[in-house]
TINU-314393 format. One record per residue (C-alpha): x, y negated, z negated. Coordinates in steps of 0.05 Angstrom, whole numbers, padded with zeros to 5 digits, always signed. Example, Ala and Ser with C-alpha at 12.3 -4.5 7.8 and 13.67 -1.06 7.14 Angstrom:
BEGIN
+00246+00090-00156
+00273+00021-00143
***
This chain:
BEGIN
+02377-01317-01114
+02376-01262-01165
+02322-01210-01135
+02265-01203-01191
+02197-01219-01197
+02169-01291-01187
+02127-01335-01222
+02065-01299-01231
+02086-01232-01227
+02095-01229-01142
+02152-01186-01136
+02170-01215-01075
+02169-01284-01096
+02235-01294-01137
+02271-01245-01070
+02314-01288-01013
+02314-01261-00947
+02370-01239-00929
+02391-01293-00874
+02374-01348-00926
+02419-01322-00969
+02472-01316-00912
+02454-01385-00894
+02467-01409-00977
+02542-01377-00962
+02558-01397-00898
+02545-01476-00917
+02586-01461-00979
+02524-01471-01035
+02516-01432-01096
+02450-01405-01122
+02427-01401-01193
+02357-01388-01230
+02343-01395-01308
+02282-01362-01338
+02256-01416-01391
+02208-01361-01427
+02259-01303-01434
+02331-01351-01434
+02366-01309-01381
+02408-01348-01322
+02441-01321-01279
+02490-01357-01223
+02512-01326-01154
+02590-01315-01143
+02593-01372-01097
+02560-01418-01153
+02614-01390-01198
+02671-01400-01152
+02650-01474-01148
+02662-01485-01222
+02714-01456-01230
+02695-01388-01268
+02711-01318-01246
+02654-01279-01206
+02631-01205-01223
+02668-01143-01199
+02603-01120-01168
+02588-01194-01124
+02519-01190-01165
+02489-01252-01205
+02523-01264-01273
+02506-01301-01345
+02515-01375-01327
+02571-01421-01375
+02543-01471-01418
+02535-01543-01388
+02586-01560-01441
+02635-01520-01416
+02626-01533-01343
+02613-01616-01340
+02662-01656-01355
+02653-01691-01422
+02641-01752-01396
+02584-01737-01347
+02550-01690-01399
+02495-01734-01424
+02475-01753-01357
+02467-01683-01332
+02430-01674-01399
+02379-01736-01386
+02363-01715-01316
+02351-01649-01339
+02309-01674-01397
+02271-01711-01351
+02264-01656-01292
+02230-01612-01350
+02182-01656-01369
+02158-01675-01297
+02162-01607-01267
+02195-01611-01191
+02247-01625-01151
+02305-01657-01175
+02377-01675-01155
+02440-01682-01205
+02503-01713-01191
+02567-01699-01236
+02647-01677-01235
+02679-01607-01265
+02744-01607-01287
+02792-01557-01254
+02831-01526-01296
+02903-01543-01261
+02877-01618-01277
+02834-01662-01228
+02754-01652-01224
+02703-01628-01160
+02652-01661-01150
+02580-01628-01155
+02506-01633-01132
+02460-01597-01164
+02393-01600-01128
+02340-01555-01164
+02263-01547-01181
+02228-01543-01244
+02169-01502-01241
+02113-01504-01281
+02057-01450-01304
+01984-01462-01301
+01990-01496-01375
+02043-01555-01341
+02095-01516-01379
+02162-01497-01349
+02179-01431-01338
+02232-01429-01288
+02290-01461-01250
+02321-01453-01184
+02358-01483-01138
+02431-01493-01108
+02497-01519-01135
+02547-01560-01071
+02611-01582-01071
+02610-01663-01048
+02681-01658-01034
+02685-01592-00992
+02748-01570-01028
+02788-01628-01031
+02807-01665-01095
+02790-01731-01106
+02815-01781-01156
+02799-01760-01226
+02772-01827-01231
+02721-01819-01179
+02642-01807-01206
+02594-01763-01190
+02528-01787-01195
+02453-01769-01213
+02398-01775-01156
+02328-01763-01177
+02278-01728-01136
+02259-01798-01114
+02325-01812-01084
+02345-01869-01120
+02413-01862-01162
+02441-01864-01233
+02506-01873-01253
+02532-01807-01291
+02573-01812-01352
+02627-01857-01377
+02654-01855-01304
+02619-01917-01287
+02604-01922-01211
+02629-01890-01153
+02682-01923-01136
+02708-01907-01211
+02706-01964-01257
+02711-01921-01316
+02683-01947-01390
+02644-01935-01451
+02576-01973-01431
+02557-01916-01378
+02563-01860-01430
+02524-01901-01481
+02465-01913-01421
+02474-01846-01404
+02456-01819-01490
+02404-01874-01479
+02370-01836-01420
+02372-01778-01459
+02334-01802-01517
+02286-01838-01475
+02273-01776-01438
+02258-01728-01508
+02221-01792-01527
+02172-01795-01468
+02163-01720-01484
+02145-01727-01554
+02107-01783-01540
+02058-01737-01507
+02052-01688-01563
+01991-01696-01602
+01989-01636-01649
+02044-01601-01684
+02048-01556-01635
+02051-01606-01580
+02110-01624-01622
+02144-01552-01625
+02124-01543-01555
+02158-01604-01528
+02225-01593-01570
+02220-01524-01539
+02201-01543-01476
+02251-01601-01463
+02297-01613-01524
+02321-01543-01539
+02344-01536-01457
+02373-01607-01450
+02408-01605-01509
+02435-01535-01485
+02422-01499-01551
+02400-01430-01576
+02351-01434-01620
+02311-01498-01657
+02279-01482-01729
+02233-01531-01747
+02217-01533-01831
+02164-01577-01858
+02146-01600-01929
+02088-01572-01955
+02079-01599-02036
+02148-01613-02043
+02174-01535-02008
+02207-01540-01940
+02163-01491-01898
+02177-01464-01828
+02121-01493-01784
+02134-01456-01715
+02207-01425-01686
+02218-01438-01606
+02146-01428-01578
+02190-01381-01522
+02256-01377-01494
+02313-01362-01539
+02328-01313-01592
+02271-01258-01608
+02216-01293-01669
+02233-01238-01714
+02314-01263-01706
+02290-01340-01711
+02249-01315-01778
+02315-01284-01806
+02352-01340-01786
+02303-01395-01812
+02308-01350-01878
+02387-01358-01875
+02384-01429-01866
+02332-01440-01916
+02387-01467-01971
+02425-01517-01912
+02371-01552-01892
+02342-01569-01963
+02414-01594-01969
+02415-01631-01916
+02332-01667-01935
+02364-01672-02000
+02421-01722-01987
+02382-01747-01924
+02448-01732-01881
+02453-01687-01820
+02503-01628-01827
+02546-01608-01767
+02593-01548-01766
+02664-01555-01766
+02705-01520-01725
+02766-01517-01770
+02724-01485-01821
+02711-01429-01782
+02772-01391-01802
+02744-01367-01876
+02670-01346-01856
+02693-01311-01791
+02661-01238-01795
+02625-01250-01862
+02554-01249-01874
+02517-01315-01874
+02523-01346-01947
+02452-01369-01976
+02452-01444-01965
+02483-01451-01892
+02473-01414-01827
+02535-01358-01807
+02595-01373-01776
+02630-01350-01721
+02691-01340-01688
+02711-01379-01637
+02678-01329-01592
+02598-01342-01580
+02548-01333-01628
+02491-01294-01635
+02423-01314-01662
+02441-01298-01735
+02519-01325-01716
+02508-01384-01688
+02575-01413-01660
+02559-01482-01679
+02494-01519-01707
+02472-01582-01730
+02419-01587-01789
+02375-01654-01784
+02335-01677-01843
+02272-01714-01820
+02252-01769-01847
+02189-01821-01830
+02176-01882-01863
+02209-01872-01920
+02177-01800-01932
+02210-01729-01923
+02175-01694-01865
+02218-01634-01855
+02278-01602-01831
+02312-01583-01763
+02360-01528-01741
+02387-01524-01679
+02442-01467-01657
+02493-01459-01596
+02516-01400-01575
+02587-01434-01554
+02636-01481-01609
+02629-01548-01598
+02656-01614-01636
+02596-01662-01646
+02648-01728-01639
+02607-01790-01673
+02572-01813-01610
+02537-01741-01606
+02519-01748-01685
+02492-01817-01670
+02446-01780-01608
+02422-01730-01659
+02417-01777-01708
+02372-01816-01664
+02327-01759-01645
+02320-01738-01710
+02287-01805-01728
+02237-01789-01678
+02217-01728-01684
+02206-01742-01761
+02162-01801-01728
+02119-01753-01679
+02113-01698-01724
+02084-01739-01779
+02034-01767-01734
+02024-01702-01702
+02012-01683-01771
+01961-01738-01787
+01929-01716-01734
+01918-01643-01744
+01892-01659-01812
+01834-01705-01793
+01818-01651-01737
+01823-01593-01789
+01766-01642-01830
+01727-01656-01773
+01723-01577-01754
+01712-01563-01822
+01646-01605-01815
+01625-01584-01741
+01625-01514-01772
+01577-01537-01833
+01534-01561-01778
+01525-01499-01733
+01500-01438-01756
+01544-01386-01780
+01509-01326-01760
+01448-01314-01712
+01397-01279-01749
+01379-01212-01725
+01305-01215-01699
+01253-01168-01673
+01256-01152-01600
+01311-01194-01586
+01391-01197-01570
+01430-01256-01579
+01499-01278-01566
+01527-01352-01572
+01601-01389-01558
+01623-01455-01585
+01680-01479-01553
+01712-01554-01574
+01741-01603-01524
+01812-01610-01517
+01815-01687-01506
+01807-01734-01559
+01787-01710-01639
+01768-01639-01602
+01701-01647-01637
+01643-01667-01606
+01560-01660-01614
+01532-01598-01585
+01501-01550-01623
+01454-01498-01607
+01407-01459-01655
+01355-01395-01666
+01301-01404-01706
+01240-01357-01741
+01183-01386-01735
+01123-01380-01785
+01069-01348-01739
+01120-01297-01707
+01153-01329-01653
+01224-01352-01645
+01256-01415-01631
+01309-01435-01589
+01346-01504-01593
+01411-01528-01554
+01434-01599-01552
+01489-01643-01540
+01498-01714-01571
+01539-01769-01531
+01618-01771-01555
+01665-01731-01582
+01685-01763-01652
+01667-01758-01724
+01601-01795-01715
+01581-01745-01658
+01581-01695-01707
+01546-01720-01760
+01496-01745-01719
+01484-01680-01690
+01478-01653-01763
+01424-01701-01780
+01390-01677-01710
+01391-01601-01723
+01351-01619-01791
+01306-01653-01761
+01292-01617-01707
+01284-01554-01752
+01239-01585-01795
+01183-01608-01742
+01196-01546-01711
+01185-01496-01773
+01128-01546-01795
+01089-01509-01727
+01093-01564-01675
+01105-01544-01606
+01166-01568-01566
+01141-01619-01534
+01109-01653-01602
+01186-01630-01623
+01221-01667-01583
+01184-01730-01588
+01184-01737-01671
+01259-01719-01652
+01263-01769-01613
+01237-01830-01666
+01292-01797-01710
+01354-01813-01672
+01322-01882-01648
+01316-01892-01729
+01389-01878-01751
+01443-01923-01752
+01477-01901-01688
+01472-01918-01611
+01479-01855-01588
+01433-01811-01551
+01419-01735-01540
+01390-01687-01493
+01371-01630-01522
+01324-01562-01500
+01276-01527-01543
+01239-01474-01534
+01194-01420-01564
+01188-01346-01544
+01133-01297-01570
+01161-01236-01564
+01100-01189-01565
+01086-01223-01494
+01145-01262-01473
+01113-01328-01474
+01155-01392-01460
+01139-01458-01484
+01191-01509-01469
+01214-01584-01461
+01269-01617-01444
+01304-01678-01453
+01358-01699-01404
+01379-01618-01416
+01405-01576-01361
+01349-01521-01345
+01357-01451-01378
+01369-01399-01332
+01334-01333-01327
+01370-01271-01306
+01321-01219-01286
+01328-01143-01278
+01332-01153-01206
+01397-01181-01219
+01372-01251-01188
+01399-01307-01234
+01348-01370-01225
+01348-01444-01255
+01271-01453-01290
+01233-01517-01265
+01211-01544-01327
+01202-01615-01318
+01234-01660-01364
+01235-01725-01405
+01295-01781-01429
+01347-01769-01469
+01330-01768-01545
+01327-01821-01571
+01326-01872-01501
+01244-01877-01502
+01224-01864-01571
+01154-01879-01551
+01152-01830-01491
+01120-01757-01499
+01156-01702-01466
+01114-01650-01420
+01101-01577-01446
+01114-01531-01398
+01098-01453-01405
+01139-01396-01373
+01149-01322-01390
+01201-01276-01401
+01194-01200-01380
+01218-01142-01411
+01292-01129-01395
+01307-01201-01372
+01356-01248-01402
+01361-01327-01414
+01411-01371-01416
+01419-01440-01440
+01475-01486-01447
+01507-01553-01442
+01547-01589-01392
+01619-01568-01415
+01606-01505-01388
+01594-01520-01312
+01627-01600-01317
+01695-01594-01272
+01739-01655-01259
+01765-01610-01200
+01701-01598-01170
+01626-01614-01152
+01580-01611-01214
+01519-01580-01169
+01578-01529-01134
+01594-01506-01207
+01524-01488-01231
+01509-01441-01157
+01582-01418-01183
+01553-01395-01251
+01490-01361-01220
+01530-01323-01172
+01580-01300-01230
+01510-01275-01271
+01484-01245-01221
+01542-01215-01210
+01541-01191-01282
+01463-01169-01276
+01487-01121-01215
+01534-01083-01260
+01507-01102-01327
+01469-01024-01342
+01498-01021-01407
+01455-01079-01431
+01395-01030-01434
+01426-00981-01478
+01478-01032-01516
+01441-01110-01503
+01478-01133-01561
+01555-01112-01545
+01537-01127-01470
+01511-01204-01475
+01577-01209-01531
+01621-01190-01457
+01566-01237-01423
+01579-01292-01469
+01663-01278-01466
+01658-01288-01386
+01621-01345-01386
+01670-01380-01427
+01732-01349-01388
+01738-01404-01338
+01727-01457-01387
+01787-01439-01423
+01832-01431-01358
+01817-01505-01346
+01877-01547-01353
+01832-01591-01385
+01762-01592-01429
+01742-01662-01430
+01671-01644-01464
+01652-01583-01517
+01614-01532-01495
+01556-01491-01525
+01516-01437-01501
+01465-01388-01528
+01442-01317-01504
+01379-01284-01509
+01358-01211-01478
+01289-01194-01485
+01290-01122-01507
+01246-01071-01462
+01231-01036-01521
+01214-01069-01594
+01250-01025-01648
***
C-alpha cells in the first residue's frame, strides 16, 4: 500500500507494516489505493505484473491503467456495475473478471477492495488487493470470471456467460443493465441539484472511468454550467476552461437532441491544435489532458419533452463507444435529465419557502441598552428544510425588553406560515403591555382559532435591565439557561403550561427570576440538543458542560460581549452541523447582561 496519509489525516493510517506487505507478496496479491477527492491511483509492482503492464524502475507504486484497458471488453460493464454499486454503499466488496494477455488467452482476476466513506457518507478512498484465480496458468479463453459482492453471493461478469463458459450477448446486456440500475439507485437518492452533481461525481464519473463530467443547464433558453465534478478530477479552474470550450458542442448536441461521441479516425486533423469553439480538443492517440480530452461523449438532456441541460464527460485514454455503449449513455442520459429536473423542482419550491421563512424572522436584532445579543437559525436537512421556529427581541413600551423563541410542529410550508401569523400575534399582546403569562394565553386562543392543527411551544420573557428582572412563561418550551460569571451553566425552573394552542382555555403561570450583571441567557429549541444518536436528557448536561466550558475561558466577553456571544453562538451550532443528519430546525437566541450600561 502506497505509504501516505490516511483518511483523516493519521499519517500512519494509509502505511502497511512491513510483514503485511511481505505477506501481500509472498501469497502473490497485488495492492492498489485510489484517492476519490484528488484522482490519484496508484498500483504496487506485483498488481502490475498481474495485468500484464510493466512495473517502475524504482519497485515504488505507479499511475494505475484504465479499467478499459486492463478488462477484457466483455467483462467491462460488470466490473463497472459492481463498482457503481460498491461506491454508493461504501464497504467491502469483491469483483470477479478476465485480462487479456497480450500473447492471446486471458487471467483470471479477483479484485477484493473497500470503499470508504467520510463523515458526509461520501467516498473518499479505495483499497484493497488484486489475485490471480488461476495462479499462473491459462485457462480457456472461454472460461468467466465472475463478480462476488461483499455478501458473497455471485454475478455473472460480462458477455462470458457462466463459469463454465457459455459465452453470449444476454450476459453483457444484464451486465449494462446493472450498471444503469446501479447510477439509477444513486440518483434516485439525490434530492437537490447538488445531490445530483454529487452523485454523478460520486458514482458515475468513477464507474464510467472518465476524467471529468460538465454538467450545463438551461436557464431562459442559455445552457449554463450548474456545478463541474464536486472533487476528484481535473482542477475547477481547468473544468471552467473546459466547460467554456465545450460551450458550442453541447448546444449542438441539445440542439438536434443527439449525443455526440468522438471518433477516433478523426483524430488525425485536430491532433496538436487548439480546441475549435463548438467541440472539446482532440488528441492524439496518446492520453488526454483536461483541456485534451482523448475521447468524450456530449449528452443532451432531455425530460418530458423539455430541454434540461447538457453533459460532458472526458477520458483521458481513446476509446470507441460501439452502439451498445451509446445505448448505456443514451440510457443514463434519460435519467439524469429525469433527476435533475426534479432535483430542480425541488430547489425552487425550497428557494420559495426560504424566501418566506426569512420574511418571517427578523433580519437584524436591534441594538438595545445594556444588553448583547447574538442569534443562529439553522434549517433542517430532511424534508422542505423549512420548518417553524423562530425566535425574537422585542422593545417594550415601559423600558424593558422582550424575549420570544418558539417552535411550531412540522417542517413544511404551513409550518411557516403559521409561525408568521404567531410572531404577530405574539408581538402585538406583548407590545400592547401584557405580561408573559397573559401573552401566552391570548397566544394561545390565536393558534386554536386558525385554520390549522398544529401546535407550538413557545418561551417568552421580559428583562428590565436597570435591575435584571425576569418574568417568564413557558409553554411546552425547553427552559432557558443561565450562564453566570461563576462559569456555572444552570437550567431555570420556571414551571410551565401546554403547548400553544392544546388548552386554549388554560392560563400559564408567571414566574419571576433575575439576571445579574455579567451573566448570560440562553434560550433555544429542540434542534439544538435533539440527537437520533443519543439520549435527549445526555445532550442538554452535554450543552451545559460545553458553556460552562465557554464561561471558564470566556474573559473577552467583558471587554468585547458582542464579538464573544457571536463565537458563543458559532459553537453552539458547531455540532449541529457535524450531524449527519438535522431532522428538526434549530433556533437560538443570546443575551449578555452588560455589567456596565453605556
Amino acid at each position: 500500500v502506497r505509504p501516505g496519509p490516511g483518511p483523516g489525516g493519521d499519517p500512519a493510517a494509509g502505511t502497511a507494516h512491513p510483514l503485511l506487505s511481505l505477506a501481500v507478496r509472498a501469497a502473490g496479491h497485488g495492492a492498489f489505493e485510489r484517492d476519490l477527492v484528488t484522482g490519484e491511483t496508484h498500483w504496487d509492482a506485483q498488481a502490475l505484473r498481474l495485468v500484464g503492464r510493466p512495473a517502475p524502475v524504482d519497485g515504488g507504486p505507479a499511475p494505475a491503467p484504465n479499467l478499459d484497458l486492463v478488462v477484457h471488453p466483455e467483462d467491462l460493464p460488470d466490473v463497472q456495475a459492481a463498482l457503481a454499486e460498491a461506491l454508493s454503499t461504501g464497504g467491502p466488496y469483491r469483483i470477479r473478471y478476465r485480462v487479456p494477455r497480450r500473447g492471446g488467452g486471458v487471467i483470471r482476476i479477483e479484485e477484493t477492495g473497500e470503499v470508504m466513506l467520510d463523515v458526509h457518507r461520501r467516498p473518499v478512498r479505495i483499497s484493497g488487493l488484486i489475485a490471480d484465480l488461476d495462479h499462473g496458468r491459462a485457462p480457456d479463453e472461454r472460461r468467466a470470471g465472475r463478480r462476488v459482492r461483499s455478501d458473497g453471493n455471485t454475478g455473472n461478469a460480462g458477455n462470458a456467460g457462466n463459469a463454465d463458459g457459455a459465452a453470449g450477448g444476454t450476459s453483457a446486456a444484464g451486465a449494462r443493465s446493472a450498471l444503469l440500475l446501479a447510477l439509477t439507485r444513486a440518483l434516485s437518492r439525490a434530492i437537490t441539484v447538488r445531490d445530483v452533481t454529487t452523485a454523478v461525481t460520486d458514482v458515475a464519473r468513477p464507474a464510467f472511468g472518465a476524467a471529468s463530467i460538465v454538467l450545463d443547464l438551461v436557464d431562459e433558453g442559455r445552457l449554463l454550467p450548474v456545478a463541474h465534478t464536486v472533487y476528484g478530477g481535473p482542477r475547477r479552474t481547468e473544468l471552467t476552461r473546459l466547460a467554456d470550450l465545450s460551450e458550442g458542442v453541447m448546444q449542438r448536441a441539445l440542439a438536434r437532441s443527439t449525443p455526440l461521441f468522438s471518433e477516433p479516425a478523426r483524430r488525425g486533423r485536430g491532433r496538436g491544435r487548439a480546441p475549435e469553439r463548438g467541440r472539446p480538443r482532440e488528441a492524439g492517440t496518446g492520453g488526454g489532458g483536461p483541456l485534451a480530452p482523448a475521447a468524450w461523449a456530449v449528452l443532451p438532456l432531455v425530460a418530458s419533452g423539455r430541454q434540461v441541460g447538457s453533459c460532458l464527460i472526458t477520458f483521458a485514454t481513446e476509446r470507441i463507444f460501439s452502439r451498445e455503449d451509446r445505448t448505456l449513455y443514451s440510457a443514463f442520459a434519460g435519467i439524469l435529465a429525469q433527476s435533475l429536473e426534479r432535483a430542480r423542482l425541488y430547489d425552487t419550491h425550497h428557494h420559495r419557502a426560504t424566501e418566506l421563512q426569512r420574511a418571517m424572522l427578523p433580519r437584524s436584532l436591534p441594538r438595545l441598552p445594556g444588553i448583547a445579543t447574538a442569534a443562529r437559525y439553522l434549517p433542517s436537512t430532511e424534508g422542505m428544510q423549512i420548518g417553524g421556529d423562530w425566535y425574537d427581541l422585542l422593545r417594550l413600551p415601559d423600558g424593558r425588553i422582550g424575549l420570544v423563541i418558539g417552535d411550531v410542529q412540522g417542517h413544511n410550508a404551513e409550518a411557516t406560515a403559521v409561525m408568521g401569523q404567531l410572531r404577530s400575534g405574539l408581538r402585538a399582546y406583548a407590545t400592547d403591555g401584557h405580561d408573559p403569562a397573559a401573552t401566552l394565553a391570548r397566544t394561545s386562543r390565536l393558534l386554536a382559532e386558525l385554520d390549522t392543527e398544529l401546535f407550538a411551544t413557545c418561551l417568552y420573557l421580559t428583562l428590565d435591565p436597570a435591575d435584571g428582572t425576569l418574568r417568564a412563561a413557558r409553554a411546552g418550551h425547553p427552559a432557558p439557561v443561565r450562564v453566570t460569571e461563576d462559569a456555572k451553566a444552570v437550567e431555570l425552573e420556571l414551571p410551565g403550561g401546554p403547548p400553544l394552542g392544546v388548552a386554549p382555555d388554560r392560563p400559564y403561570p408567571l414566574a419571576v427570576e433575575r439576571l445579574e450583571p455579567g451573566e448570560t441567557l440562553l434560550v433555544y429549541t429542540d434542534g439544538l440538543v435533539e440527537d437520533r444518536e443519543e439520549d435527549y436528557d445526555e445532550s442538554v448536561q452535554r450543552m451545559l458542560g460545553g458553556l460552562e466550558l465557554w464561561a471558564r475561558n470566556a474573559g473577552p466577553v467583558r471587554v468585547e460581549p458582542g464579538p464573544a456571544l457571536e463565537r458563543l453562538a458559532d459553537l453552539l451550532t458547531l455540532n449541529v452541523i457535524e450531524r449527519r443528519s438535522r431532522p428538526d430546525d434549530v433556533a437560538l437566541l443570546l443575551l449578555h447582561r452588560l455589567s456596565t450600561v453605556h
